[in-house]
C-alpha positions as CSV (number, residue, x, y, z in Angstrom):
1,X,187.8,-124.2,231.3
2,X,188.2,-122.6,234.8
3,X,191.3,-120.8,235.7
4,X,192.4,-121.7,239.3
5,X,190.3,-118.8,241.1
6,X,187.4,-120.9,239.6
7,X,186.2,-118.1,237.5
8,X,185.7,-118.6,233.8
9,X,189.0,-117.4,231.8
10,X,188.1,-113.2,230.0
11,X,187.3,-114.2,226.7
12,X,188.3,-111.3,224.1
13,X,184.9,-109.2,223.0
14,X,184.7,-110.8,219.4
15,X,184.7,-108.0,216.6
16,X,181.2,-109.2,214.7
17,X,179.1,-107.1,217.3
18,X,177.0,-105.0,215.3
19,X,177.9,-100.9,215.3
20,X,175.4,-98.6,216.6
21,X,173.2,-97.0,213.8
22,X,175.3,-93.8,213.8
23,X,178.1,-95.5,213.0
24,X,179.8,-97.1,209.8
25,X,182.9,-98.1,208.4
26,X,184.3,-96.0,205.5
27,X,187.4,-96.3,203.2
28,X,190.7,-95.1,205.5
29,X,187.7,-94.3,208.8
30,X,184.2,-94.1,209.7
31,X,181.3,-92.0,209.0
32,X,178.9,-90.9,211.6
33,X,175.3,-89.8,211.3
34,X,174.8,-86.4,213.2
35,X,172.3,-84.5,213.8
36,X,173.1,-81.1,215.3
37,X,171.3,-78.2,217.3
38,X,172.4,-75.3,216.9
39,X,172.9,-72.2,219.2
40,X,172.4,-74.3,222.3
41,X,173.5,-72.9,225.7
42,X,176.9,-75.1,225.8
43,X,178.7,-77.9,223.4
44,X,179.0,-81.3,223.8
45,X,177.1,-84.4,222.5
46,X,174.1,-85.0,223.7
47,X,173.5,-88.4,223.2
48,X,171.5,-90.1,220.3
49,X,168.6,-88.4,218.1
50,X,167.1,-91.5,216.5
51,X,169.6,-93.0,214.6
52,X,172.3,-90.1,214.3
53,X,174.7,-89.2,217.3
54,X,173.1,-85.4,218.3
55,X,175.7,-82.7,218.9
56,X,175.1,-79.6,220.3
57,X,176.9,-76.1,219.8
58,X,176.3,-73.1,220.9
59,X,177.6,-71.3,217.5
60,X,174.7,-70.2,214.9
61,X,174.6,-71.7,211.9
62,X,176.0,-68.5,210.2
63,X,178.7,-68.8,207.6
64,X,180.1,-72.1,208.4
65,X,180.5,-71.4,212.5
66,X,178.6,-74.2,213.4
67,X,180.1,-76.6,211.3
68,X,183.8,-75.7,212.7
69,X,182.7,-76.1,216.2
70,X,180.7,-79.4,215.2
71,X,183.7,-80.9,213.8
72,X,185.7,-79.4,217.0
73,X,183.7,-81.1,219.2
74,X,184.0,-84.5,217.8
75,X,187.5,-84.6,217.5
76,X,187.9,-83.7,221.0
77,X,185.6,-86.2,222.0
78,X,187.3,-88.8,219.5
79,X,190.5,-88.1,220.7
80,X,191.9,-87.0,216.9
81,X,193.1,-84.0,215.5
82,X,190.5,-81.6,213.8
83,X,192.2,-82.2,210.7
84,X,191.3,-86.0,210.5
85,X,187.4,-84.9,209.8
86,X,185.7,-84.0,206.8
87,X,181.9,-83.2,206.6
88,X,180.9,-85.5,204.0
89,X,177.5,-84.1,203.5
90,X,174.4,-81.4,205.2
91,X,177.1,-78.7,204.6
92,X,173.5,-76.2,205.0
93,X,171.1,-78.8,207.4
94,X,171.0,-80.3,210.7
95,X,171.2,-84.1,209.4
96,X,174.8,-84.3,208.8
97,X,177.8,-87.0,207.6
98,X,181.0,-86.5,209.0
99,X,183.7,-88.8,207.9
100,X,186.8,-89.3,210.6
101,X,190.1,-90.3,209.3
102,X,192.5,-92.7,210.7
103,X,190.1,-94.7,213.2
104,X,188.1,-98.2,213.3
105,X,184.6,-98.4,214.4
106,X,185.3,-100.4,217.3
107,X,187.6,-97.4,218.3
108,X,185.5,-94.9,217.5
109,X,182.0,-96.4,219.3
110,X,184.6,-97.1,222.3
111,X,185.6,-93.8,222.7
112,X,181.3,-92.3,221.9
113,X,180.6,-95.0,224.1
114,X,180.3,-92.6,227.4
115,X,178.8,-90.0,226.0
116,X,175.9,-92.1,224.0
117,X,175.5,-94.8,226.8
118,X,174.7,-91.8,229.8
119,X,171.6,-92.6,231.6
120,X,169.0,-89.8,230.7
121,X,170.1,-88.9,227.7
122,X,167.9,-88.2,224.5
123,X,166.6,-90.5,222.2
């Protein structure tokens, strides 16, 4: 039914839409697929690497330094303390699970949303 502008009433985004590869629910979180790079020349996520969110850091992967800043970077760019993530598995690889505590995955694709979306950005 049209509201009085004419416009069809905002309809609330229905829940059912389907999460992006990278993405899953988990008991008390989510769980994201990463793949990482180390020792790049600056930190951040890059995007998507097939179906795994990539993250790069510009620490070596020497005695657990890029790990640390791996999980430092997503919880800056999830908005959560450090504390709330756990890597779940690729403790010694690139292809890594990281579980988050404490969020949705509507939440959590929301606030990846910008930095996956970005035009250019890896595949």
């Amino acid at each position: 039914m049209p509201s009085r502008s004419g416009s069809a009433p905002l309809r609330p985004r229905s829940s059912s839409a389907e999460p992006p590869p990278w993405l899953a629910a988990a008991p008390g979180g989510v769980v994201l697929a990463v793949r990482v790079q180390p020792g790049a020349s600056r930190s951040g996520i890059a995007g998507r690497h097939g179906e795994a969110l990539k993250v790069q850091v510009r620490a070596r992967p020497v005695e657990g330094a890029a790990n640390r800043e791996l999980l430092a970077v997503l919880a800056d760019a999830l908005a959560v303390r450090p504390a709330a993530l756990t890597l779940e598995s690729g403790h010694h690889g690139r292809a890594k699970r990281v579980h988050v505590a404490g969020l949705d995955v509507e939440t959590a694709a929301l606030r990846l949303a910008r930095f996956v979306d970005k035009p250019g950005g890896s595949d």
